[in-house]
C-alpha positions as a Python dict, from the first residue, in 0.01 Angstrom:
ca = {
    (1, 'X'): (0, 0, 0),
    (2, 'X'): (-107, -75, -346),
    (3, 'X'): (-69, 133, -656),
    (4, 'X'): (-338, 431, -680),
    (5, 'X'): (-574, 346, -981),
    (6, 'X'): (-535, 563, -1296),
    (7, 'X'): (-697, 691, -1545),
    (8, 'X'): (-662, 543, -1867),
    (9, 'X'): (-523, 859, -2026),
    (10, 'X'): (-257, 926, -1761),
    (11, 'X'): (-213, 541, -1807),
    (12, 'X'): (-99, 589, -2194),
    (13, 'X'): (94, 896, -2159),
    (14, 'X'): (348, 676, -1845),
    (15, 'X'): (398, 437, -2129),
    (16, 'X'): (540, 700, -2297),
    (17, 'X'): (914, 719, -2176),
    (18, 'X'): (999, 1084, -2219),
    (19, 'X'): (658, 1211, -2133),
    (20, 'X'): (661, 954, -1846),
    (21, 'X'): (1000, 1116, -1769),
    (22, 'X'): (893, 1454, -1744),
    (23, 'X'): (598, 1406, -1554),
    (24, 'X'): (711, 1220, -1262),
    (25, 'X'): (1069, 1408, -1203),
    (26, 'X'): (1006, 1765, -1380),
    (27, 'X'): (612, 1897, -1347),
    (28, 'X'): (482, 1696, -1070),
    (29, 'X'): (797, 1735, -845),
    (30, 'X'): (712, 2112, -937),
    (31, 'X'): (374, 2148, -908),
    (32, 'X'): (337, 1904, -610),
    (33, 'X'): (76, 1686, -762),
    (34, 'X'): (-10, 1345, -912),
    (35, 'X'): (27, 1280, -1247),
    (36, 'X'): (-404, 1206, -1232),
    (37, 'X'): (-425, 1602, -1109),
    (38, 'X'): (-374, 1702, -1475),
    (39, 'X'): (-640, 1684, -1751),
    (40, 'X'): (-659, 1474, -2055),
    (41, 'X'): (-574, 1797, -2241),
    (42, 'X'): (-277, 1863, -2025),
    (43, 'X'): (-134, 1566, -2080),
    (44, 'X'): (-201, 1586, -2480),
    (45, 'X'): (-55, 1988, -2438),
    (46, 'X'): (274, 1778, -2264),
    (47, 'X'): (281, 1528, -2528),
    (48, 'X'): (276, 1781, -2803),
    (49, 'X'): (545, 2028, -2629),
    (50, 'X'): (766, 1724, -2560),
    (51, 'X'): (725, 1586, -2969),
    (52, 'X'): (848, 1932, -3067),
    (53, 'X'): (1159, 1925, -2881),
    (54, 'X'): (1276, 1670, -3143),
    (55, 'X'): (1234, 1902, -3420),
    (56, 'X'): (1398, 2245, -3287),
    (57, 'X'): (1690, 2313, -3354),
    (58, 'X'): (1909, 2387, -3048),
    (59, 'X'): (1770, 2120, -2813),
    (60, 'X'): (1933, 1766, -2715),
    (61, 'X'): (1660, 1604, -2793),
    (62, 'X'): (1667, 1730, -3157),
    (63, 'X'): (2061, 1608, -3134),
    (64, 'X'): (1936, 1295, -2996),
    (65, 'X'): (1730, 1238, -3280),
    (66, 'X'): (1965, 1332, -3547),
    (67, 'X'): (2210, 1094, -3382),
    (68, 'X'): (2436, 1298, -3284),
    (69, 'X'): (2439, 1202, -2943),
    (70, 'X'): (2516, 876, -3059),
    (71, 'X'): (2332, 541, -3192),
    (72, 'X'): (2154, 447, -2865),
    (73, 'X'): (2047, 801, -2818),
    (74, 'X'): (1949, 773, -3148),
    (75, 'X'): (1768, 488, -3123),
    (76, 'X'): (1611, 596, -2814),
    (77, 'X'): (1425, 911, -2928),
    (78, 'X'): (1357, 781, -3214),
    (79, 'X'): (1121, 558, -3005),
    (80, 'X'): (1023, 803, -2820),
    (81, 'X'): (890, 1015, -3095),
    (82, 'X'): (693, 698, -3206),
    (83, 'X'): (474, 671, -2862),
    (84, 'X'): (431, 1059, -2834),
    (85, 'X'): (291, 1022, -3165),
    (86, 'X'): (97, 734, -3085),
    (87, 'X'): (-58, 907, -2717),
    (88, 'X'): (-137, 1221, -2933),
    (89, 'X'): (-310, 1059, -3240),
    (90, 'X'): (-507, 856, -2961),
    (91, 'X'): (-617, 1130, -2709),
    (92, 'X'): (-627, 1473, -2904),
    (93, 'X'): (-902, 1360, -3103),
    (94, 'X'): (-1102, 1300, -2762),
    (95, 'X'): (-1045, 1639, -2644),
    (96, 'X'): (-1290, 1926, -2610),
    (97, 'X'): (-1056, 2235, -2637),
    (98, 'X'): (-744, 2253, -2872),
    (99, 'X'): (-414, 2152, -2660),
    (100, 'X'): (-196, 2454, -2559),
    (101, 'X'): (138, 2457, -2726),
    (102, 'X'): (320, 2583, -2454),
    (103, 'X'): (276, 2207, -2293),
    (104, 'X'): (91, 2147, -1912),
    (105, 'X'): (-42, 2377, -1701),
    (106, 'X'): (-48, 2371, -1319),
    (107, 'X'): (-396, 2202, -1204),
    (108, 'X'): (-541, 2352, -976),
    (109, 'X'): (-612, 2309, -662),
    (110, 'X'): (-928, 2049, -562),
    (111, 'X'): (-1146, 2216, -311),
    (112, 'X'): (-1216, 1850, -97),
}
């Protein structure tokens, strides 16, 4: 069976590990959908959520990035933060509406 073909947005944000991450194990498993169910501004909104993590205080990934987690953690988010940063300064400016802070919504359901 081969691989279903995506669009180029979706594309950019699976190259981006954490975001990648998130949307194959965390809000598809829980929405039961494809990462291609979920607009260009959802996956900017995700992008953006997931970038923040790495500057609250309180979260791993904001210990990750200070290095507290250790030097390959460190190293890690720090590339991390580089491709969210590159997906959002690529796609937001494409977008229509203003991507929610709050990260992805559920799509909803297509009426075949």
């Amino acid at each position: 069976m081969s691989k279903p073909k995506r669009r180029e947005c979706v594309r950019d944000a699976l190259k981006c590990d954490r975001l990648k991450d998130q949307l194959l194990n965390v809000i598809c498993v829980d929405d039961k959908c494809e990462p291609d169910d979920y607009s260009d501004r959802d996956l900017v909104s995700e992008a953006m959520y997931m970038l923040s993590l790495y500057f609250e205080n309180g979260t791993l990934s904001r210990y990750e990035y200070l290095g507290e987690e250790g030097p390959e953690a460190k190293k890690q988010a720090r590339k991390e933060v580089r491709q969210l940063k590159r997906f959002i300064s690529k796609w937001k400016p494409t977008l229509e509406r203003e991507p929610s802070k709050l990260g992805c919504s559920k799509p909803e359901l297509k009426q075949d």
